[in-house]
C-alpha positions in Angstrom: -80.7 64.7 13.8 -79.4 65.2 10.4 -80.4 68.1 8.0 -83.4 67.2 6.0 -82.0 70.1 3.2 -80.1 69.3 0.8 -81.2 71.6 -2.0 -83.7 73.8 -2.7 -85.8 71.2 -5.2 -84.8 68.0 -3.6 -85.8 69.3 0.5 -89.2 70.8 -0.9 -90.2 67.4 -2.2 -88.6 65.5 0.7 -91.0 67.8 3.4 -93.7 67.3 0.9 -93.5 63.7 0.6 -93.1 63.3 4.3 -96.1 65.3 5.2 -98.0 63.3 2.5 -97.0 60.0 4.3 -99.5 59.1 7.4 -97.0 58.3 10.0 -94.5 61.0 9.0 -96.9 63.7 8.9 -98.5 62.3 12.6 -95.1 62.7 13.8 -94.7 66.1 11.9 -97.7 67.9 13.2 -96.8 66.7 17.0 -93.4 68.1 16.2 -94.5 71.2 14.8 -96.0 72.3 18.6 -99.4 73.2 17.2 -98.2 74.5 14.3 -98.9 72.3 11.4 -98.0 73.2 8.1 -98.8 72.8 4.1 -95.6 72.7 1.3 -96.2 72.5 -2.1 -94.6 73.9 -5.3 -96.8 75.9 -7.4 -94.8 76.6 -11.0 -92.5 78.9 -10.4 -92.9 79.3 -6.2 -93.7 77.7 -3.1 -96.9 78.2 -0.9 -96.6 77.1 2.6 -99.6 77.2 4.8 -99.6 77.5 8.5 -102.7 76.4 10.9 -102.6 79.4 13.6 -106.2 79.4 14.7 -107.2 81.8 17.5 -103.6 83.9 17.0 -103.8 87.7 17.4 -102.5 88.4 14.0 -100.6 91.4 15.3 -98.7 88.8 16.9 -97.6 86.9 13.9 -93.8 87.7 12.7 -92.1 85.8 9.8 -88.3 86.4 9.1 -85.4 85.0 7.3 -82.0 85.2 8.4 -79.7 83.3 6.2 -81.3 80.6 5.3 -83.4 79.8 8.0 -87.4 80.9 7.9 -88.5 81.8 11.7 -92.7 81.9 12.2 -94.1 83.2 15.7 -97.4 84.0 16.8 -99.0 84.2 20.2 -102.0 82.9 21.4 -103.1 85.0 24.4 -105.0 82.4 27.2 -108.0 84.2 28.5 -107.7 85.6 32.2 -110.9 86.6 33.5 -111.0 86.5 36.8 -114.6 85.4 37.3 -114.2 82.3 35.3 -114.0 78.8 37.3 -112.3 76.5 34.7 -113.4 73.2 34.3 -111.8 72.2 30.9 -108.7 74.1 29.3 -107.3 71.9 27.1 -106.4 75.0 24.1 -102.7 75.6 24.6 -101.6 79.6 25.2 -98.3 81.5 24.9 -95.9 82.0 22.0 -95.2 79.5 19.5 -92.3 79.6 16.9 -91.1 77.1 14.4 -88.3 77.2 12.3 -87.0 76.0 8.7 -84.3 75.5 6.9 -84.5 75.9 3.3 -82.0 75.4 0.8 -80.5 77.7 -2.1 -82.7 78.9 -5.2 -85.1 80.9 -3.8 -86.1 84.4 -3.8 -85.8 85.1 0.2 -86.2 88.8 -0.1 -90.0 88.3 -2.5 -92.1 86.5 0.5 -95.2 87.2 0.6 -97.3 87.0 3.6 -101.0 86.8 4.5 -103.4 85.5 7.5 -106.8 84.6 7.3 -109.2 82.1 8.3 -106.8 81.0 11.1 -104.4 80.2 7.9 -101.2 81.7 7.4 -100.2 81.6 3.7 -96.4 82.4 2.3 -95.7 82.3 -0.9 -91.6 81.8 -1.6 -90.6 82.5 -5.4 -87.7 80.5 -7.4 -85.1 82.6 -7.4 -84.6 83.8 -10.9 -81.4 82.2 -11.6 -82.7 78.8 -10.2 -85.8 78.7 -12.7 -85.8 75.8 -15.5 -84.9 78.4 -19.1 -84.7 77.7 -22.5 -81.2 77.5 -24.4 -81.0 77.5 -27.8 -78.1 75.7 -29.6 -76.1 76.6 -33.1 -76.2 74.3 -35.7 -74.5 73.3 -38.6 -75.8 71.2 -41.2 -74.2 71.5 -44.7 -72.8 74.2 -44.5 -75.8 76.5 -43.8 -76.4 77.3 -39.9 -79.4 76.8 -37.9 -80.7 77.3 -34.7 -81.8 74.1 -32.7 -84.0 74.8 -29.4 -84.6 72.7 -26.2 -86.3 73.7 -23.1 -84.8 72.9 -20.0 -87.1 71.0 -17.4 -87.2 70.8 -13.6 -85.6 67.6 -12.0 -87.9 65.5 -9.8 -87.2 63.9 -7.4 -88.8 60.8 -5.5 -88.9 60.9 -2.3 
């Protein structure tokens, strides 16, 4: 299995464009261990969205450690002892995925919030991985002036 990271800009819109592609994002979702997820930029961050229906949300940790993004959550089965099951098909216990996300973002700034059965993060740019504007000297007969472009974000197809 090879690393589907390669930088911060280029694996966002790689893991987009699979999940936007039928048979990847089949084989993404069955991967994910009933965790299915959302990635798209937004501007100047990331939102990620998580399907964790019927989770205790006490349950639900998010951490970073280096660069990889760790999501648990539990699902608790229910255990009453009266009950004579004749369907249980809604899988129970603790689920976790993990991520690996490259440079340029602003690991310590995400934001976190559950509702719905929906578990939103929101990842910034890093500051010193945003597009900026870079203005250039000029001179034209003598006289200087100032000459402005705006950098812009590099695409990529994927």
């Amino acid at each position: 299995m090879t690393d589907p990271f390669t930088s911060t800009f280029d694996a966002m819109d790689r893991l987009v464009g699979q999940l936007a592609s039928g048979a990847r994002a089949t084989a993404a979702s069955a991967a994910s261990g009933g965790m299915p997820l959302d990635l798209f930029r937004a501007g100047d961050h990331y939102v990620l969205t998580m399907d964790l229906p019927g989770v205790d949300p006490g349950t639900i940790d998010v951490s970073v450690e280096d660069r990889t993004l760790t999501i648990r959550a539990e699902r608790s089965p229910q255990t009453d002892p009266d009950v004579q099951w004749l369907a249980r098909e809604r899988p129970s216990g603790t689920y976790a995925r993990q991520l690996t996300v490259g440079r340029g973002l602003a690991l310590d700034k995400i934001t976190a919030s559950y509702e719905d059965g929906v578990l939103t993060l929101t990842i910034p740019v890093a500051e010193e991985a945003r597009p900026r504007r870079i203005e250039v000297a000029h001179r034209a007969g003598g006289a200087a002036t100032q000459i402005t472009a705006e950098a812009e974000p590099q695409t990529s197809e994927g």
